[in-house]
N, C-alpha and C positions, 0 to 999 in steps of 0.2 A: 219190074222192080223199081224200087227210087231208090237213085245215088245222086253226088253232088256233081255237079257239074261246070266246070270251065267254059265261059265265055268272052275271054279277054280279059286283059289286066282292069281288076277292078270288080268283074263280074261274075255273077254265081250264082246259079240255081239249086234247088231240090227237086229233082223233076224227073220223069220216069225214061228209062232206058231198056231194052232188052235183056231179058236175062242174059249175062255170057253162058257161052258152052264151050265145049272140049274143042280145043284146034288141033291139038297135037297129042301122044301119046305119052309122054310126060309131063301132062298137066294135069291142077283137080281142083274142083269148081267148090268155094267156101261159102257156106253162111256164115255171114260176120256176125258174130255176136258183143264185142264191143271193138270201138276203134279210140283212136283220139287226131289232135290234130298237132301240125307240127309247125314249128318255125320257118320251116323249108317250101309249107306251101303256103306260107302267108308271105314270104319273097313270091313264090310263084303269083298268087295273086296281086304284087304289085308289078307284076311285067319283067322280072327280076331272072326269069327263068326261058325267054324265047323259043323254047324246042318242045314245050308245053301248047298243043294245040286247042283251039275252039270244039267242045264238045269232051274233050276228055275226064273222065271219073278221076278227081283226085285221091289222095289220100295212099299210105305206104306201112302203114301201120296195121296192126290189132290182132284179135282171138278172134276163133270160127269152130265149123265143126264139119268136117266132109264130108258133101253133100254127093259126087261123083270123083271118080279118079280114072285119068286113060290105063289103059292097057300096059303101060311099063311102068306104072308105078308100085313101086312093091313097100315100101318103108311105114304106108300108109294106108288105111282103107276107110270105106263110107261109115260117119260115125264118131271118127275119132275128133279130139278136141284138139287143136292146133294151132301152137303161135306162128303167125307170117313173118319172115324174115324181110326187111325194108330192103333188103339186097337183093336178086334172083342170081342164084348158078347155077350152071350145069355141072360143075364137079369136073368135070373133064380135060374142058380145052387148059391150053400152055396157062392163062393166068390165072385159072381155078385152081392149076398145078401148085404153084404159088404160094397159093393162098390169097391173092390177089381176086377176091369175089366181086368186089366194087367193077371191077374192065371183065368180068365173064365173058366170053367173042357172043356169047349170043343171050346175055343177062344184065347184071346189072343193077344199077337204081334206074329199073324203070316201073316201076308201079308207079303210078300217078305221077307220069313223069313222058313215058313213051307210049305206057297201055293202061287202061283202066287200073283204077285204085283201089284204096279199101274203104272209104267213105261213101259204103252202098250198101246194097242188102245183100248181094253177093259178088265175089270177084272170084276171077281165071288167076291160079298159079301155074305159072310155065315151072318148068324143073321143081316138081312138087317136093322130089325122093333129099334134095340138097336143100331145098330155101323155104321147108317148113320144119317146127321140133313139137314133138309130144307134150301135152299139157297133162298132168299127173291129174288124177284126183283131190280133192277137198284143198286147193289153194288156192291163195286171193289173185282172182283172174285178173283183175284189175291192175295189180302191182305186174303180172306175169306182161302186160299191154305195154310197158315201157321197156322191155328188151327189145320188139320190133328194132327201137331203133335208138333213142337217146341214151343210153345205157353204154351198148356197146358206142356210139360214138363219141361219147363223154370219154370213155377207158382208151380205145383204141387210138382216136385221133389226140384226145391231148396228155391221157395219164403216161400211153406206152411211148406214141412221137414224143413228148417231153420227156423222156426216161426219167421217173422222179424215183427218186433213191432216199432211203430214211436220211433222215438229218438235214434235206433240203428248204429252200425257204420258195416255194411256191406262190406265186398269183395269177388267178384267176379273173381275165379280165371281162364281165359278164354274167350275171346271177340269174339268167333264165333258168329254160328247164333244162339245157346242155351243160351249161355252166354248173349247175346246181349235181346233173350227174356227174360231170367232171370232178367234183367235191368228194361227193360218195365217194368214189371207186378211186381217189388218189391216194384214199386213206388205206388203200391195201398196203401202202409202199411207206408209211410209218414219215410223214415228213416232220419237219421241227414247225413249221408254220405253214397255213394258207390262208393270205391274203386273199378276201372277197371284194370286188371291185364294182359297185353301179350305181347308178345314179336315183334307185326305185330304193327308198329305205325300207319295204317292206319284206323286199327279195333279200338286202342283207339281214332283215332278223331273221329271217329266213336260214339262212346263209349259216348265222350263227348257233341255230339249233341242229343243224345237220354236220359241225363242225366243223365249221369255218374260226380260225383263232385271232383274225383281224379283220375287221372292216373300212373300207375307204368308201367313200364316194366321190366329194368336192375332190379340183387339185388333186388326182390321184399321182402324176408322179412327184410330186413334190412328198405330198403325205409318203409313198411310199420309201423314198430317200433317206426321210426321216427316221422309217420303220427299221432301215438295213442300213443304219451307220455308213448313207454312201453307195454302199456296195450294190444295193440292186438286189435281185432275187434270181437264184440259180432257174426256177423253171419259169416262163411266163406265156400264157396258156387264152389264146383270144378264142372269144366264146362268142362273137356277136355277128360279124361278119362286115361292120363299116371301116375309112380308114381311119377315124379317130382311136378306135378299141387296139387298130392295130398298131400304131402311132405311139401308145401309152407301151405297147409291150415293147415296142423299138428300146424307146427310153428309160425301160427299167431295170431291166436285161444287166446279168452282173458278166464279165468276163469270164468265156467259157462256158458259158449258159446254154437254156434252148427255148426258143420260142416257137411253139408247136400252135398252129393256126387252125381252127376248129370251127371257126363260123361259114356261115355261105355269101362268100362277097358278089353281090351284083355288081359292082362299079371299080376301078382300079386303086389300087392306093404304090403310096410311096416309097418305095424302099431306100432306106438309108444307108446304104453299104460306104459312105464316104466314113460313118461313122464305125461301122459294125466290121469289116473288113479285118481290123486287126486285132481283134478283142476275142476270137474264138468260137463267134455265136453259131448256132447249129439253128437254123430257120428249115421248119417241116410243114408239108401239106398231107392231107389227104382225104379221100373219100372214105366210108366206114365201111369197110368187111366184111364185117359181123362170125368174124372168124373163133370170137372169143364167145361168142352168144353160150354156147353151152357151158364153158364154166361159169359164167354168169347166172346161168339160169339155174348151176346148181349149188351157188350162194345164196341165192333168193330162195329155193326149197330148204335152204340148210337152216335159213332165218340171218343168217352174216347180213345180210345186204336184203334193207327192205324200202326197194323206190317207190312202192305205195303209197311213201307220204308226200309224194313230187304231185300229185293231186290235190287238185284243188275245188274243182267243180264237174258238177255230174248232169248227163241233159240225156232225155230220149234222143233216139238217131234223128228223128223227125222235127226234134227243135234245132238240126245242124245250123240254121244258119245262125239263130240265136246265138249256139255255139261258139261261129267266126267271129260275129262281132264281141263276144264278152273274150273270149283269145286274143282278138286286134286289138284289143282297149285293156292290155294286162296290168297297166300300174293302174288304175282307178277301177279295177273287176279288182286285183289283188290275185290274180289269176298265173297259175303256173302250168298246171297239164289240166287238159279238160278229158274225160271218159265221156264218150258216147254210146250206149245200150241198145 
């Protein structure tokens, strides 16, 4: 089969690999039928990620259709249409107990991460019965491919860590495709404003059609200051992963606030507690879940919530690398989520 393949920061092929097969008896082998690419492995491709070895299948996302299933899998059989969960669990151990799917003792984010990905023609799911969900009939498979994983990590990591509460004043610092889910799914919770924060003016009109009620780029805490008489903004939500993004959320931060960290940092940044210490700030991490995937998923069947328009550009699986480079080049592609076929 051809999948993409890891060969050092920087490096990447399309290039053929052995099919996977069964290793274990809660596993089951997918034909991927569309995937995308994500923010996550475009840190990985710049070195960003060290526990990503030479030769490994990226990719953690997409739709399939089962192809084989071991022997304990019951939830599932050969045939069925299925979205992969960007997380694997077992269901079981103490932090699946939880709900803590992200530290599963023997799961995880490890698709394109620890074991082959989904940016192939087929991938191995370990714990098939917990880290795949049925895809219905006659819906846009397409939009179904951003629950993988930007969906619930937009909701999970910055809508629920930042507990936004109607009548808040939100900002979102970061218009990607995180940021932009982040957007969608805040608006469950009825805020008075969300402030759209980037530097790419197309991501904020962007922004502003998926409703977004203020736009900054230049100067953002200054403009925002201006926007909040002062005060700052009760939630502030870093969507990018450098310390400048997160630097802007230090400083806009109203007293008693939350700023809920949502990007993937390769590098350290600074935390300000000389300032924040006394002010009440609630500062959150986390890995995504995906604990919420299934009310999500039955938003998107409801028609509430349609990330289908988080799309931007469409390629055969075979022009993946075209793919990376028009994903790596997003302000001049104009590029948000890519489908791959």
């Amino acid at each position: 089969m051809k999948a993409l393949v890891y060969h050092g920061a920087g490096k990447r092929a399309w290039e053929e690999k052995p099919k996977p097969e069964i290793k274990n008896s809660t596993d089951a082998i997918i034909r991927i039928t569309k995937t995308t690419i994500c923010g996550t492995d475009l840190h990985i491709m710049k070195g960003d990620v060290p526990e990503v070895v030479d030769g490994l299948t990226l990719g953690h996302e997409g739709i399939g259709v089962i192809e084989e299933v071991g022997g304990s899998v019951s939830n599932f059989k050969v045939g069925d249409k299925v979205l992969i969960s960007c997380i694997t669990s077992c269901g079981i151990c103490d932090a699946c107990k939880k709900g803590m799917y992200s530290h599963c003792e023997t799961g995880g984010w490890i698709l394109g991460h620890l074991i082959d990905g989904t940016q192939a023609e087929y991938v191995r799911i370990p714990h098939a019965n917990n880290s795949l969900y049925h895809i219905p009939e006659n819906v846009d498979e397409e939009a179904i491919v951003m629950l993988s994983d930007i969906l619930p990590t937009g909701f999970e990591c910055g809508v629920l860590n930042g507990q936004i509460k109607p009548g808040d004043t939100v900002a979102i610092v970061g218009a990607g495709p995180i940021g932009l889910a982040t957007l969608l799914t805040a608006q469950f919770y009825s805020p008075a404003e969300i402030i759209m924060v980037d530097l790419d003016e197309n991501r904020l009109k962007v922004a502003k059609t998926f409703g977004a009620t203020k736009l900054v780029s230049n100067n953002a805490v200054e403009e925002i200051m201006k926007l909040t008489n002062s005060k700052g903004v009760d939630v502030a939500i870093e969507a990018v992963g450098i310390a400048a993004t997160f630097d802007i959320c230090q400083s806009i931060i109203a007293a008693g606030g939350h700023i809920a960290n949502v990007g993937v940092h390769g590098k350290s940044v600074e935390l300000h507690l000389e300032k924040l210490w006394s002010r009440n700030i609630t500062i959150t991490t986390r890995l995504v879940d995906t604990v919420t995937t299934p009310m999500l998923l039955k938003t998107v069947l409801s028609g509430k919530l349609n990330p289908g328009k988080l799309i931007t550009h469409r390629f055969a699986m075979n022009d993946i690398m075209k793919a990376y480079d028009t994903f790596g080049n997003a302000a001049n592609e104009k590029a948000i989520k890519v489908i791959l076929s």
